[in-house]
C-alpha positions in Angstrom: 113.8 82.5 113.0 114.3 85.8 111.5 116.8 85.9 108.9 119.6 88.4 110.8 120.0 88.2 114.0 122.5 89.6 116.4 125.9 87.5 117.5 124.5 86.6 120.9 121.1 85.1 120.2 122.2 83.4 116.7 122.6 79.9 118.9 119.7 81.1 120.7 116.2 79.1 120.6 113.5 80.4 117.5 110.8 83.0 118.1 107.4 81.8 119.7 104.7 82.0 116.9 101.4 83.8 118.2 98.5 86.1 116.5 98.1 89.2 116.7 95.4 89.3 118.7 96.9 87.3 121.4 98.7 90.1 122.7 97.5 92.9 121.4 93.6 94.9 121.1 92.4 97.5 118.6 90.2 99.9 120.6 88.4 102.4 118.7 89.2 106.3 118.9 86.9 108.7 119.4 85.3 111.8 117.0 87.5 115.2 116.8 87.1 117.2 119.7 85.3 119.9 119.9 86.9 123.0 118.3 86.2 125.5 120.5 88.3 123.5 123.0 91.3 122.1 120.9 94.8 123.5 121.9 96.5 122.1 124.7 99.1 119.8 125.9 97.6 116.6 124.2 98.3 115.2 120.8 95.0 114.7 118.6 96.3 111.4 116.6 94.7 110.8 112.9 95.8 108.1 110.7 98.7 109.9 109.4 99.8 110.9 112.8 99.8 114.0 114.7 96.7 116.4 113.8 96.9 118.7 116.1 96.7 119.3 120.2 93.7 119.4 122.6 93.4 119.8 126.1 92.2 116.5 127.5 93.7 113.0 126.8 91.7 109.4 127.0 94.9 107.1 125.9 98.1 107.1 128.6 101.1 107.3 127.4 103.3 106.3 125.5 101.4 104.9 123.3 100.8 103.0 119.5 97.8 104.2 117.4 96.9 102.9 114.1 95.2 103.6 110.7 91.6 102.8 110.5 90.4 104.8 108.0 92.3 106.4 105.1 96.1 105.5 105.7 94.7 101.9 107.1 97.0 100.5 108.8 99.9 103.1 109.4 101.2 103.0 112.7 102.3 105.9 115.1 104.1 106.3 118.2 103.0 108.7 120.6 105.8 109.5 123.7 102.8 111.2 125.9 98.9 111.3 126.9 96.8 111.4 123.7 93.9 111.6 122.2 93.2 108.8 119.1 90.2 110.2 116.7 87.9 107.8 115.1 89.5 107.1 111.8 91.9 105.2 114.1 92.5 102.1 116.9 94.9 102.6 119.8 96.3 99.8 121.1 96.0 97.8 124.0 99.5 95.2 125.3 97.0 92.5 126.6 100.3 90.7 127.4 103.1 93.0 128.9 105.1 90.2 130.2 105.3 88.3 126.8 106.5 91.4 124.8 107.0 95.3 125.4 105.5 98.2 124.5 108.2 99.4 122.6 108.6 96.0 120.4 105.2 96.0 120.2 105.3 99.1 117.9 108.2 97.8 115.9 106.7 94.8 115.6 103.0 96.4 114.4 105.3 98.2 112.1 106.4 95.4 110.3 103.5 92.9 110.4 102.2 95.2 107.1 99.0 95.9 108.2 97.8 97.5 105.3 97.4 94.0 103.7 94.6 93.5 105.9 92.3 96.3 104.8 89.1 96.2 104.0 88.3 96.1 100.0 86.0 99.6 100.2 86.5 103.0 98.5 87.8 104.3 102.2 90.5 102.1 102.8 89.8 100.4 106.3 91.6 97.7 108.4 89.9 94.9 109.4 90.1 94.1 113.2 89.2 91.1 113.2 91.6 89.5 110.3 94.2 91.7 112.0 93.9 89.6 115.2 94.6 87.1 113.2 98.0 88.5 111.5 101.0 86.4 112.4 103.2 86.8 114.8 106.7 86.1 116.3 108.0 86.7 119.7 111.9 86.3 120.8 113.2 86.6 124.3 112.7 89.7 126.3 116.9 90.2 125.7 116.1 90.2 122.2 113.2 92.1 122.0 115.4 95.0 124.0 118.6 94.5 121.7 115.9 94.3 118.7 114.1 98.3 119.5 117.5 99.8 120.4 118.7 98.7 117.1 115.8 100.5 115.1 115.5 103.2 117.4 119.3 104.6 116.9 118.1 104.2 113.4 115.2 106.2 113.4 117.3 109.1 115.2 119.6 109.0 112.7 116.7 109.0 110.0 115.2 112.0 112.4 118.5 114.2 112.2 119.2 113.7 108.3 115.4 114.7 108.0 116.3 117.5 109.7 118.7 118.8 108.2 116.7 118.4 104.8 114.2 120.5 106.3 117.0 123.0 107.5 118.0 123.3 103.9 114.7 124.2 102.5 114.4 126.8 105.1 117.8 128.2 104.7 116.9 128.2 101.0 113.6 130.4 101.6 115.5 132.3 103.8 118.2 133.2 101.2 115.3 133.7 98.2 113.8 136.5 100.1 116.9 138.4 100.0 118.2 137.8 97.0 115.2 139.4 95.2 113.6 142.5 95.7 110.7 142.5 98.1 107.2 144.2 97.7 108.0 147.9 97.0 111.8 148.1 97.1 113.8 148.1 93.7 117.0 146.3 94.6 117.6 143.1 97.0 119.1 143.1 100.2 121.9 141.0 99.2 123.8 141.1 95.9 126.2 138.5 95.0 128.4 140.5 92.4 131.3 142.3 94.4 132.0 145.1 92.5 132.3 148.9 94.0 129.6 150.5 92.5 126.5 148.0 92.3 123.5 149.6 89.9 120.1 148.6 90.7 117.7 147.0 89.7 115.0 147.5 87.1 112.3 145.9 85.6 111.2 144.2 82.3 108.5 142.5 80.3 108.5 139.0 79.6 108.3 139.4 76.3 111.2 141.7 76.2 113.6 139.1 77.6 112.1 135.6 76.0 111.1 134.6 73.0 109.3 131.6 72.2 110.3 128.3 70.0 107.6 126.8 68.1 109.8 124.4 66.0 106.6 122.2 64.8 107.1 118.4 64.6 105.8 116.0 61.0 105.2 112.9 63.2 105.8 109.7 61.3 103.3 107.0 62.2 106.2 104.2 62.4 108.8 106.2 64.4 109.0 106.4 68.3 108.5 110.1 70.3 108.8 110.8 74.3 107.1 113.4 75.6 108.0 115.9 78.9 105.9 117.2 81.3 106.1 119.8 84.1 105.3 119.2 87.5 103.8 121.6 89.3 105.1 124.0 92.2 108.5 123.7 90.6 109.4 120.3 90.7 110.9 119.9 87.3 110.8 118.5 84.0 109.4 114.5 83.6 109.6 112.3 81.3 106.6 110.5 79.6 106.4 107.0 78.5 107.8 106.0 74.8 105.0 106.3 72.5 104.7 105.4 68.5 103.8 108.1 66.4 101.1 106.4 64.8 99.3 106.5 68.4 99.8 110.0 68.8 97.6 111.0 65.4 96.6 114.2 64.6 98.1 115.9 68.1 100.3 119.0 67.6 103.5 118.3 68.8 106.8 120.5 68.8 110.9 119.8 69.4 112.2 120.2 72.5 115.0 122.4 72.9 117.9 122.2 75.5 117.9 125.5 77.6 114.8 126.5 77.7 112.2 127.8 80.3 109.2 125.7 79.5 105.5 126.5 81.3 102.7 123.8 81.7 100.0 126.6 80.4 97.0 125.1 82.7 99.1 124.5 85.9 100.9 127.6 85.3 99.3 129.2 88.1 100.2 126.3 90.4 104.2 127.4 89.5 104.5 124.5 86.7 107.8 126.0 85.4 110.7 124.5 84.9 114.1 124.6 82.5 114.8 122.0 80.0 118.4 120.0 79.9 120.2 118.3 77.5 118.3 115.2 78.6 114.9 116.4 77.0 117.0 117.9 73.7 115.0 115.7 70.8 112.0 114.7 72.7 108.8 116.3 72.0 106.4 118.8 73.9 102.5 119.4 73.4 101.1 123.0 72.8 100.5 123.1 76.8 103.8 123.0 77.1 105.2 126.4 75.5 109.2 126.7 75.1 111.1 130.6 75.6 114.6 131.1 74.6 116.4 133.8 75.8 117.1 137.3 73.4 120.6 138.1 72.6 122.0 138.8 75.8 118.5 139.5 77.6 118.4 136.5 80.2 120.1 133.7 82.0 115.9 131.2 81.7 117.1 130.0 85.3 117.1 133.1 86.8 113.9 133.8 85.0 112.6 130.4 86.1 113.6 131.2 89.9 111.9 134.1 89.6 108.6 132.6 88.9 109.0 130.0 91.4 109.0 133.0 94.1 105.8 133.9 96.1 106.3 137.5 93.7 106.1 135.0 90.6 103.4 132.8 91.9 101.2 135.6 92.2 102.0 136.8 88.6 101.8 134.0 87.0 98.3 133.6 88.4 97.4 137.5 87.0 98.0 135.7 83.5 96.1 133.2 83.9 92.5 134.1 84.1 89.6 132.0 84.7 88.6 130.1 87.5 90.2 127.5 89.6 91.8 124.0 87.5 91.7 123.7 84.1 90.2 126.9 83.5 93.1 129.0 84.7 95.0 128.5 81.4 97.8 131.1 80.9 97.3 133.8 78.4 100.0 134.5 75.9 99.7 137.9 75.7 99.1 138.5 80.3 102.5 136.3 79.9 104.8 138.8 77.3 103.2 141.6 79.9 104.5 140.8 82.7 107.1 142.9 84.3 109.8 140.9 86.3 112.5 142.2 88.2 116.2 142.0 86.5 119.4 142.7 87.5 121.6 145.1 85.4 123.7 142.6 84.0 122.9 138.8 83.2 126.3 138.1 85.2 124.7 138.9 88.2 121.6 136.9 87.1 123.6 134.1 86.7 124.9 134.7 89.9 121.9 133.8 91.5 120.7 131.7 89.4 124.2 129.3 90.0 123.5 129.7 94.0 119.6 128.3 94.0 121.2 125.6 92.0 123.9 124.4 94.4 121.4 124.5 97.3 119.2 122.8 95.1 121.8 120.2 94.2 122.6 119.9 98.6 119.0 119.5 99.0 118.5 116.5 96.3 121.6 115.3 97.7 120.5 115.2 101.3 117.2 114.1 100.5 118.9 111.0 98.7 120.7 110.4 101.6 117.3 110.5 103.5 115.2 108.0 101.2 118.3 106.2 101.5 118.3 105.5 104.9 114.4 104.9 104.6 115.3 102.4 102.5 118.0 100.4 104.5 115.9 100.7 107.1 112.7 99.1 105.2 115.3 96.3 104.4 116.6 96.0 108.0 113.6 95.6 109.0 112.5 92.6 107.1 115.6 90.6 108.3 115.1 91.2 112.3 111.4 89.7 111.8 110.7 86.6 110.9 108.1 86.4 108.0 104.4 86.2 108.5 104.7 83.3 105.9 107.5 81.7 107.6 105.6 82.1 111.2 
């Protein structure tokens, strides 16, 4: 008996207990087709899902493929014809008037599959202990009320993922305008409304930042935290607590609240990011270099979105010579000489600065609200099946 269940089955007989393999195979795919005749009407289905399309089909649809290699065990639904490659099984309904295709899938979905991969440096499932996964089967009713359920859920899911990527796209969107683009001096949209608008010029680094070195005496018996910066702008996290004692002889320095803050050997990979009064008090190591702003030079977020353009990307990886990895480490001096496009007054840098951080804000927000529902889904599911323990 599955631990929720709806109002017209709760008085209803329990699930009939089965394995896996009693109503369903695991067929193998096939290898990749070849290239020269990929593109076409047909899904090519890896482990992860959708690969990419080719013009013939060996698998009807619609139809489940899993994991074999690499994501073992992650299952896909495919509406049409497909073709499965050979890192994955497709599945076979041995017995279509026990269950249904469609519960079959939600079913495959919850049995966690992955539990049943093979211990080797490729994850692999195991076919065999699969078949012998257990099982529980309601009433064809249920099974119908059961899908319909999950699948209003998944649209829902769909749609708010949607609209997350909608977001990000608006967001690109508005960044290309809102900076000048290769070989024009001023953007195509300015967000101070004043009658007469100067343009834009340019300026080095070093003429706008400055950097804080404020060096830290670590006491042995005292406890530190240290940041770190993600790459392709993904922010500011925090590390572990650690005693000072374990950190030694290692060259630390005070954070400061405010400041832009580059990850000198991802640099190149658009590791920049601003600190907050959350980091204020923790320490930084010398890959992590701080800039404060000049009297009056800079708002750091505008510099910091900036950087985190395609423009910025590519300057960032001018300063940072070397070749690919570790070795690109940012050079000081490549840094202070780059030139970076500024508005004429830090009002209107602030301007923009303040818009990429509200869309920023609706994006977290909406991607909350997405992980969210993943997550009251991931619960729902548990209570509409019955436990392979229980069964």
């Amino acid at each position: 008996m599955p631990t929720l269940r709806f109002p017209a089955f709760r008085d209803a007989a329990g699930w009939e207990a089965a394995s896996l393999g009693q109503i369903a195979r695991l067929e193998y795919g096939r290898s990749l087709p070849d290239a020269s005749r990929r593109g076409g009407p047909f899904p090519v289905v890896g482990s992860n899902g959708i690969v990419g399309y080719h013009s013939e089909s060996f698998v009807p649809g619609p139809a489940i493929v899993v994991g074999r290699k690499g994501s073992a065990g992650e299952v896909s639904w495919i509406d049409s014809a497909c073709y499965p490659i050979d890192t994955t099984y497709y599945v076979e309904n041995i017995a279509p008037s026990q269950v249904s295709i469609e519960f079959l899938y939600r079913l495959l979905q919850n049995a966690k599959l992955d539990q049943q991969s093979d211990p080797s440096a490729i994850p692999g499932l195991n076919r065999e202990r699969a078949y012998r996964q257990a099982v529980a089967i309601p009433s064809s009713t249920e099974q119908q009320r059961i899908t319909a359920c999950v699948s209003s859920l998944d649209a829902v899911i769909a749609a708010q993922g949607r609209k997350v990527e909608a977001l990000k796209t608006y967001k690109r969107g508005l960044i290309q305008q809102l900076f000048p683009r290769e070989g024009e001096v001023t953007p195509r949209l300015r967000l101070l409304k004043k009658k007469v608008i100067q343009e834009w010029t340019s300026a080095r680094f070093g003429d706008l930042l400055q950097k804080s070195s404020v060096a830290v005496d670590v006491e042995p018996a005292r406890t530190y935290r240290e940041i770190g910066i993600r790459s392709h702008g993904k922010g500011v996290f925090h590390k572990s607590p650690v005693a000072g004692g374990v950190l030694g002889e290692k060259r630390v320095f005070q954070v400061v609240e405010n400041a832009l803050v580059i990850n000198i050997v991802f640099a190149w990979e658009q590791a920049v990011a601003t600190t907050s009064v959350s980091e204020a008090g923790m320490i930084a190591s010398h890959r992590f270099p701080m800039f404060l702003p000049k009297s009056g030079a800079c708002d750091v977020r505008y510099v910091k979105a900036y950087l985190l353009t395609k423009a910025g990307k590519h300057k960032l990886g001018l300063a940072s010579p070397g070749g690919a990895g570790r070795n690109k480490t940012l050079d000081h001096k490549e840094l202070n000489d780059l030139r970076l496009p500024v508005p004429p007054s830090v009002e209107e840098q602030t301007a923009i600065a303040n818009c990429l951080a509200a869309i920023d804000a609706s994006i977290a927000l909406e991607v909350r609200k997405l992980n969210s529902l993943s997550q009251h889904k991931a619960g729902l599911m548990q209570q509409l099946f019955p436990s392979p323990r229980e069964i």
